[in-house]
C-alpha positions in Angstrom: 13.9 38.9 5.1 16.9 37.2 7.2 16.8 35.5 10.8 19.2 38.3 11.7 15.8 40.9 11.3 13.1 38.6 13.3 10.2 40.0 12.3 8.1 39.7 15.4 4.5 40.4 14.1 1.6 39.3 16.5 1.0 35.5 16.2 -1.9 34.1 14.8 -4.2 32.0 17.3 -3.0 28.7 17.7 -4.8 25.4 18.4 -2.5 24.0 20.9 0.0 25.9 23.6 3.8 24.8 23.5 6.3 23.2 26.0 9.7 24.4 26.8 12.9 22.1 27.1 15.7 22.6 29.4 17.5 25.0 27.7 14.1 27.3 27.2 13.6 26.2 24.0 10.2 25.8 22.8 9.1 22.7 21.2 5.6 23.5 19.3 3.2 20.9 19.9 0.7 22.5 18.1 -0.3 24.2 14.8 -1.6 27.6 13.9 -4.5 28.8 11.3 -2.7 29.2 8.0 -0.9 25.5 8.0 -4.8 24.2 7.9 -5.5 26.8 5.7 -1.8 25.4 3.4 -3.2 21.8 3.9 -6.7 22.7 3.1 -5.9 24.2 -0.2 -3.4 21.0 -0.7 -6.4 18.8 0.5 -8.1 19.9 -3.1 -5.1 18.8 -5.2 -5.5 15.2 -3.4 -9.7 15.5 -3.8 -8.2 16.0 -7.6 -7.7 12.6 -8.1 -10.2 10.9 -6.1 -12.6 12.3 -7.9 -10.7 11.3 -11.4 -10.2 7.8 -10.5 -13.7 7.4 -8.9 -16.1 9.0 -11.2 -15.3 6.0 -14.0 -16.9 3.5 -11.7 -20.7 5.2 -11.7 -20.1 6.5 -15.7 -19.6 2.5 -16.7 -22.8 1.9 -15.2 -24.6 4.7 -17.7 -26.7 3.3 -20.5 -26.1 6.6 -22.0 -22.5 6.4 -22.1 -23.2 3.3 -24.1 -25.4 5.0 -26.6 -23.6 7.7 -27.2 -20.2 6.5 -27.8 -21.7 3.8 -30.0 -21.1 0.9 -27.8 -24.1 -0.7 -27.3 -23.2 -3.6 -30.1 -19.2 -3.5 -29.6 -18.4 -7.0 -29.9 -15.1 -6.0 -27.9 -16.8 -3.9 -25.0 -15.3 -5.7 -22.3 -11.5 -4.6 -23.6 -12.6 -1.5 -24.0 -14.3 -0.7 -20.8 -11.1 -2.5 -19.3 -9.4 -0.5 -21.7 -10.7 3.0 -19.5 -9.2 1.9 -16.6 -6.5 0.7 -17.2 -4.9 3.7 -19.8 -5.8 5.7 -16.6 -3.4 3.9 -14.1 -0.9 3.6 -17.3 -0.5 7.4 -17.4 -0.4 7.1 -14.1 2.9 5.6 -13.9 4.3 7.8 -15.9 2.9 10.7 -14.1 4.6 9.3 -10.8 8.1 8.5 -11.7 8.0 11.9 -14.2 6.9 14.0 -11.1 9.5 12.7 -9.4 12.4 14.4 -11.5 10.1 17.9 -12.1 9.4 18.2 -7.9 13.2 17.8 -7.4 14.1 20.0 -10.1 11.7 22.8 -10.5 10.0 22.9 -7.0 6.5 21.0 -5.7 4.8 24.1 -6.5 5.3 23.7 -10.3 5.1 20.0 -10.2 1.2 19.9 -8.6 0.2 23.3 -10.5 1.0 21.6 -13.8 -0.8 18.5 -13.0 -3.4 20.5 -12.0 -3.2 22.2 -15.1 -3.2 18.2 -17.2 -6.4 17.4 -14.7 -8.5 19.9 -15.7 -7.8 20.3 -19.5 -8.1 16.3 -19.6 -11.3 16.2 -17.8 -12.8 19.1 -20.4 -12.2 17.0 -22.9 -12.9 13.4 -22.0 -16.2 15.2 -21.0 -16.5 16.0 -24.6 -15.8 12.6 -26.1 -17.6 11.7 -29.5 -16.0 8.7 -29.1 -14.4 6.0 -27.0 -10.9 6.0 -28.6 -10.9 9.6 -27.7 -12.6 9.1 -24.3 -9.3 6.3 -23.4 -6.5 8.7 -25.1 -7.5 11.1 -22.8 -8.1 9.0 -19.6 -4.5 8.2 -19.7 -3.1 12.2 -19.1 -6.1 12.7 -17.0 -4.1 9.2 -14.9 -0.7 10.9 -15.5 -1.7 14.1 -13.8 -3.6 12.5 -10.9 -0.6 10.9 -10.0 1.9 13.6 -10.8 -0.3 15.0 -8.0 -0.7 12.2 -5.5 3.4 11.9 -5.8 3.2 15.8 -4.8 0.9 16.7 -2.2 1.8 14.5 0.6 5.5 14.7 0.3 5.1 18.7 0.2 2.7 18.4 3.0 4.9 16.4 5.4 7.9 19.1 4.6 5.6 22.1 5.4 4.2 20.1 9.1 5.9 20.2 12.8 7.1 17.0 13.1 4.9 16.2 16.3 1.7 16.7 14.4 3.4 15.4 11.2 0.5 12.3 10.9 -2.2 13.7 12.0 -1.8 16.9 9.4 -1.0 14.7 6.3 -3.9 12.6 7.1 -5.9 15.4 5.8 -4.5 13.7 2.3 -6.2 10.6 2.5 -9.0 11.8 4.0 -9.6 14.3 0.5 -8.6 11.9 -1.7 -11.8 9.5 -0.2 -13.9 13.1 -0.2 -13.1 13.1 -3.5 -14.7 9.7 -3.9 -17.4 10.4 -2.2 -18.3 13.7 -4.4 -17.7 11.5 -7.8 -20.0 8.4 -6.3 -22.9 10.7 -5.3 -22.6 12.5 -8.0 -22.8 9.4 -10.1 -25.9 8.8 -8.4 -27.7 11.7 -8.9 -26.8 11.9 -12.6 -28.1 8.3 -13.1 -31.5 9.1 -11.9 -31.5 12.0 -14.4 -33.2 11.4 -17.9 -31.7 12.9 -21.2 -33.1 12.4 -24.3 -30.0 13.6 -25.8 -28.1 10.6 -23.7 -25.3 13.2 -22.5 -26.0 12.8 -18.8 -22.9 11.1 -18.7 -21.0 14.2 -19.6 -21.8 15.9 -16.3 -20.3 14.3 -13.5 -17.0 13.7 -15.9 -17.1 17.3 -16.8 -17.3 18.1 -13.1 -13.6 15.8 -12.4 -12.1 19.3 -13.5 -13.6 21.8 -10.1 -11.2 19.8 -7.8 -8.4 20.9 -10.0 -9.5 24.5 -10.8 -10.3 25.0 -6.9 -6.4 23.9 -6.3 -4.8 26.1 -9.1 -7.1 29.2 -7.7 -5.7 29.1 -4.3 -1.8 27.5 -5.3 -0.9 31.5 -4.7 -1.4 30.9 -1.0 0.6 27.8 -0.7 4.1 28.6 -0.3 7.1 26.1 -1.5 8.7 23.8 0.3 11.2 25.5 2.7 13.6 22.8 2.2 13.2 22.4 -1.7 14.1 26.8 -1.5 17.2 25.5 0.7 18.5 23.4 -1.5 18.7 25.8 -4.2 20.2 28.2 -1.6 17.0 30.7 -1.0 17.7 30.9 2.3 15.4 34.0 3.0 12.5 32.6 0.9 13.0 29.3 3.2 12.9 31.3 6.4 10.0 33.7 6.0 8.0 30.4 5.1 8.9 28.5 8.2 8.7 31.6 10.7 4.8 32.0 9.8 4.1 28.3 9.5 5.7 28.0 13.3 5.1 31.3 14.9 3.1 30.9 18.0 2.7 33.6 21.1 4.9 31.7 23.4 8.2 31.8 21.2 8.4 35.8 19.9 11.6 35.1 19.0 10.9 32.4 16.4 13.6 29.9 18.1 11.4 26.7 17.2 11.4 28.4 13.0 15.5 28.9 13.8 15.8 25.8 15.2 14.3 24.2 12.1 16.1 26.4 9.2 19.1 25.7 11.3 18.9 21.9 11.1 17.4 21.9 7.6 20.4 24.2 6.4 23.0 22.1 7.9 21.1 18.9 6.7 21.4 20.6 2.8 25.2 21.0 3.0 25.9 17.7 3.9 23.6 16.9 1.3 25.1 17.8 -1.5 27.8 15.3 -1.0 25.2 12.3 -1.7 23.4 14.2 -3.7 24.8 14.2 -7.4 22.0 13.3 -9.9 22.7 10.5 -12.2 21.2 9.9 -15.2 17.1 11.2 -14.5 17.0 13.0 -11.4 18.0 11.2 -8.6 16.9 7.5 -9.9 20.3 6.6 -10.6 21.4 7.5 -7.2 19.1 5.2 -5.5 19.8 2.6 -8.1 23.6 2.9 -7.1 23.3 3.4 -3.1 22.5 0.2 -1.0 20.4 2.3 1.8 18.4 4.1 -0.7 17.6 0.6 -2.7 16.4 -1.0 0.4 14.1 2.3 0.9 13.1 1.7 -2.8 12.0 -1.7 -2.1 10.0 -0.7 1.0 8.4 1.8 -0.3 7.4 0.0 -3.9 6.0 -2.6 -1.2 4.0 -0.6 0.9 1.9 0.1 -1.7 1.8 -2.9 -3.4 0.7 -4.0 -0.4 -2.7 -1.4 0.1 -3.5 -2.1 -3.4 -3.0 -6.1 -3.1 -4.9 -6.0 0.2 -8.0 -6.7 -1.5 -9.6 -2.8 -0.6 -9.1 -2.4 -4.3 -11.3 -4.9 -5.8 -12.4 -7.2 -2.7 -16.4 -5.2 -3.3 -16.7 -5.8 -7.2 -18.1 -9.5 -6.6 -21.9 -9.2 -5.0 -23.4 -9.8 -8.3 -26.0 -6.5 -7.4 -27.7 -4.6 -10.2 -26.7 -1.5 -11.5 -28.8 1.1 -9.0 -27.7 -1.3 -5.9 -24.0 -1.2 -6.8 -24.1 2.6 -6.9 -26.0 2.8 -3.7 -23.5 0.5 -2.3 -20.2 2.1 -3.8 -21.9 5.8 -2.1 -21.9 4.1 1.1 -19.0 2.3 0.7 -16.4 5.5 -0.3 -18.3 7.6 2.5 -17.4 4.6 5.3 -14.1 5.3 3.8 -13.6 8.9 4.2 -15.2 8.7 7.0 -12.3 6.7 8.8 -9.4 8.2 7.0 -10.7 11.4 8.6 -11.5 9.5 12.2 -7.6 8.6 11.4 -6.4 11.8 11.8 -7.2 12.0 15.7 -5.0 8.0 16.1 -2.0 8.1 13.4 0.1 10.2 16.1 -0.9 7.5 18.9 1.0 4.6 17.7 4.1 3.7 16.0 3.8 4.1 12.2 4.8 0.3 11.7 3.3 -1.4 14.5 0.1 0.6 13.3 0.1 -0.5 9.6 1.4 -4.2 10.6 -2.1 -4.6 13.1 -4.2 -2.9 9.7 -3.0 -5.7 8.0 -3.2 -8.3 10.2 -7.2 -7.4 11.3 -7.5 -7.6 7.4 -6.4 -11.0 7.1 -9.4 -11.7 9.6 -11.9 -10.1 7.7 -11.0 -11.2 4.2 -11.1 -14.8 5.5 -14.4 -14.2 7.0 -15.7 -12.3 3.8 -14.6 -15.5 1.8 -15.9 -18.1 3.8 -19.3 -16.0 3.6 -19.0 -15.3 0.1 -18.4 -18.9 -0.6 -21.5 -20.1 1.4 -24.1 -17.4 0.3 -23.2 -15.8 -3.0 -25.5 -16.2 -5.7 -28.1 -17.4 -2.9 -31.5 -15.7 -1.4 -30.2 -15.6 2.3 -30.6 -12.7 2.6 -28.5 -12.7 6.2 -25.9 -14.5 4.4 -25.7 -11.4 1.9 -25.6 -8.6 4.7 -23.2 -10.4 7.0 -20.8 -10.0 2.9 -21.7 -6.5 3.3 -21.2 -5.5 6.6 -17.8 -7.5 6.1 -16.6 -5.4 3.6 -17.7 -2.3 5.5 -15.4 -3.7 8.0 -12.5 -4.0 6.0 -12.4 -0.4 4.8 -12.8 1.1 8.6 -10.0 -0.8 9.3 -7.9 0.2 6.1 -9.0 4.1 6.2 -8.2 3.7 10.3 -4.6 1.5 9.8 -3.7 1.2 6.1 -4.0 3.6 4.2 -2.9 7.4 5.3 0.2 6.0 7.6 1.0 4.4 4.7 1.3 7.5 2.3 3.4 9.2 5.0 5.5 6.7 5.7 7.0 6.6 2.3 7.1 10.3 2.5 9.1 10.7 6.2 11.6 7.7 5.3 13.9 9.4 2.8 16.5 12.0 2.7 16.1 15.6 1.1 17.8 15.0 -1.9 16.1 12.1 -3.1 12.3 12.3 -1.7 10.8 13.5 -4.5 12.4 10.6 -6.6 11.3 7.7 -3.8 8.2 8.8 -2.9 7.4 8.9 -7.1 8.4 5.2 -7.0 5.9 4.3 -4.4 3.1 5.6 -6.7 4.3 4.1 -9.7 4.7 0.9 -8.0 0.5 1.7 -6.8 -0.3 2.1 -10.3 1.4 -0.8 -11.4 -0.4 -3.2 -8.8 -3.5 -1.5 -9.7 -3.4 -2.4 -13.0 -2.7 -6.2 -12.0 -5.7 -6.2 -9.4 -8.3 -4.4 -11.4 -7.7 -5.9 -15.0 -7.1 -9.2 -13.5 -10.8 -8.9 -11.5 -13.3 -9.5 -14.1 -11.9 -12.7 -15.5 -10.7 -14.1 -11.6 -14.5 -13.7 -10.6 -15.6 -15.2 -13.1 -13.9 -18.1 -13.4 -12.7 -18.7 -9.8 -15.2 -16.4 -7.8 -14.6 -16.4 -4.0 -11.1 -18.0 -4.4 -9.5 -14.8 -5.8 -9.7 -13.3 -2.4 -7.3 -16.0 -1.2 -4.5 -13.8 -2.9 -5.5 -10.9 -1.1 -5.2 -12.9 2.4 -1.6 -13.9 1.2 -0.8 -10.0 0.8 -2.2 -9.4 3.9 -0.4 -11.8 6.1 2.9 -10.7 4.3 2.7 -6.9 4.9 1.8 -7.6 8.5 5.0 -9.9 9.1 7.4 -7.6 7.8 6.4 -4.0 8.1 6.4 -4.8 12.0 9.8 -5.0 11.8 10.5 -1.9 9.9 11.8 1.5 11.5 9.4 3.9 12.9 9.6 7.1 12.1 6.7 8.6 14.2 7.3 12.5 15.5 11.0 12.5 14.4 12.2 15.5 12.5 13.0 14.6 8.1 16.1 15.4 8.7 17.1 12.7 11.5 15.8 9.9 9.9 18.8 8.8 7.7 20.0 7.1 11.0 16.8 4.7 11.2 18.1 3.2 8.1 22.1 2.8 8.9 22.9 6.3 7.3 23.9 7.9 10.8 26.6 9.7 8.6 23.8 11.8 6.6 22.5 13.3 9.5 24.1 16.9 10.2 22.8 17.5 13.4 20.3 16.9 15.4 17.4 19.2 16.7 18.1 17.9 20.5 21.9 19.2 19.9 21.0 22.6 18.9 21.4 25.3 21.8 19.0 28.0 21.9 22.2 30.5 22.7 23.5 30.0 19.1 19.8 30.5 17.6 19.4 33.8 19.7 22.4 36.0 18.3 23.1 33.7 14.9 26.2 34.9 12.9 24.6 35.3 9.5 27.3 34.6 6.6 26.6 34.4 2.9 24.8 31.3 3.4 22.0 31.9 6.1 23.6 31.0 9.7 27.4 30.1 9.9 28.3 26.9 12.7 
């Protein structure tokens, strides 16, 4: 179906009514049912991999995991439990950058099915395991998938949003991924209580890292493709039918904010292809080679070497509890968390997407000084007021990284770069996570033990750092994909403008070969 046919079915009920601009051109401030039923679905590929990456932290604390993989006398037990985690983030890395080239090549549809796919087949048989060399093999695919899928979903989701509602709709990413936490750690929990004289209790909750996964390949059907990824390979119907249901709304019949869109995205793909040339593996070499794109590179590779060196990663592995306290903590903890990144979804749109992240930062800088001065002064005694006021600290720190941190920053490395090479930057952002994660959470175990509370100074470095110079970087808040070339001195990469587009030339467009003609 073409523009030139406007389909005008009844609109579905929308949350939020829309404003009209001079030129009676409406600008949709709201969102109707099926984009939260799109993100929803989407939401499961994200609860995908917390799950994955959180359900490790309550098996390790298993005696039957011990006993039945033949561990209990390993002389080299602490490489190998190391060993689970960090194969995991390894396969990670190479999940990122390789979704990167499949995404921009065969459409994010394929990309997050097949990791999808490498989620659940990986979780089947880690849940499985007869033994550990087979339980690590297989932790590193179940890695690569979960972040094949984490370099996916919120990239797709920010291309399928109105720009005005952009933060608060791909918040709903952050906010699964921590529901996915939340599911593994209770989970945990409830398995650990549970006696098997067969010691396969274990199996359960790993078993059960493949429902996010098979939830999210059941309903892919419904999710439709990104409109501009169908653009770009010059579906221009496909594109349109998907924007003219994700924007209708009762107050524009005649789709002009869906026209306005494909209009601007269209344009945006021609120009495109000038800049666009892949070199070498996707579009890697073209950010190598371009000076703009390389600085994007390096902001984006911070950003999340930042969130990971923040301290949220690791700064709760040092209270020296016992095993049933630290999974009654790490339940409370990951709930606090999703709890927030959800709260976020209501303040994101509020505030300018680097001011926002740079306060996050800075407010963590206070409270990891404050849980290392306490840390230093009552770890390892009986105060017990000394040992809340660690707790409550740390409780502290994730409201304000779920609120400030975390969810802005996945978009923001989503929104800042251009068509034809956002699959391939926002891929580097999650290797560059994996690769810090590795550092922080290998490095852990021997940093607390030999310098304790002193580790967390590194973290308060980080902190201080990120704050300093991502308040100085663009922001992109509520500005469409397509116009934000210009924030980063690429002015010439923008094709137009949605402000420039009249309503006239939407109303009676002159449909060539190509979609609308100029």
């Amino acid at each position: 179906m073409s523009v030139a046919e406007d389909n005008t079915k009844p609109a579905a009920k929308h949350e939020e009514s829309s404003e009209n601009t001079s030129d009676d051109m409406p600008v949709i401030t709201g969102f109707n049912r099926r984009v939260l039923f799109i993100l929803v679905l989407l939401g499961f590929g994200s609860a995908s991999m917390g799950y994955a990456a959180s359900i490790i932290a309550t098996t390790l604390t298993q005696p039957s995991f011990y006993v039945k993989l033949n561990l209990t006398n390993a002389t080299n037990l602490t490489a190998l439990i190391g060993a689970t985690n960090g194969l995991f983030y390894t396969g990670g890395a190479f999940g990122s950058i390789f979704s990167g080239y499949v995404a921009h090549k065969y459409g994010r549809k394929i990309s997050a099915g097949a990791a999808a796919l490498t989620i659940l087949i990986s979780s089947a048989i880690i849940c499985g395991s007869t033994h550990i060399a087979m339980f690590i093999t297989f932790r590193f695919f179940q890695g690569y998938g979960c972040f094949n899928m984490m370099s996916t979903i919120p990239m797709w989701m920010a291309e399928l949003v109105p720009p005005k509602k952009r933060g608060m709709l791909v918040q709903i990413h952050p906010a699964m991924i921590n529901f996915g936490y939340v599911v593994a750690s209770y989970t945990g929990i409830g398995f650990y209580y549970f006696h098997d004289p067969s010691n396969n209790q274990w199996r359960g909750p790993m078993g059960l890292a493949g429902f996010f996964p098979f939830l999210f390949l059941l309903g892919i059907y419904w999710i439709p493709e990104s409109p501009r990824y169908l653009l770009a390979n010059d579906k221009t119907d496909a594109a349109w039918e998907i924007l003219r249901q994700l924007h209708s709304h009762p107050r524009d019949p005649e789709h002009l904010y869906a026209k306005k869109e494909l209009y601007q995205i269209q344009q945006q793909m021609q120009l495109d292809k000038e800049f666009s040339a892949p070199t070498g593996f996707g579009n890697y070499g073209r950010i190598a080679m371009k000076k703009s794109l390389r600085n994007r590179a390096l902001l984006t590779m911070f950003v999340t070497f930042a969130q990971m060196g923040s301290g949220a990663l690791v700064i709760n592995s040092c209270l020296g509890f016992g095993e049933e306290d630290i999974l009654q903590f790490q339940g409370g903890y990951q709930l606090c968390a999703w709890v927030m990144n959800t709260a976020g979804m209501l303040t994101i749109d509020l505030f300018p997407r680097n001011k926002l992240m740079s306060f996050g930062f800075a407010t963590m800088v206070v409270t990891v000084i404050i849980e290392t001065a306490l840390q230093k002064n009552f770890l390892g005694t009986t105060n017990q007021t000394g040992l809340s006021a660690c707790v409550a600290l740390l409780f502290l720190n994730v409201t304000l990284y779920g609120l400030s941190v975390e969810g802005v920053g996945f978009l923001y490395i989503a929104e800042i770069w251009p068509s034809y090479a956002r699959t391939e930057g926002y891929a580097l952002g999650m290797f560059s996570l994996c690769v810090s994660s590795i550092i922080w959470t290998q490095a852990a175990p021997t940093a607390f033990a030999n310098i304790g509370w002193k580790y967390y100074i590194i973290f308060i470095v980080v902190n201080a750092v990120a704050s300093a110079v991502l308040y100085f970087v663009p922001d992109t808040r509520g500005k469409p994909l397509e116009e934000i070339a210009a924030l980063f001195g690429d002015g010439d990469q923008v094709a137009v403008y949605q402000d420039g587009i009249q309503s006239e030339k939407l109303r009676e467009p002159h449909w060539g070969e190509h979609g609308i003609d100029p």
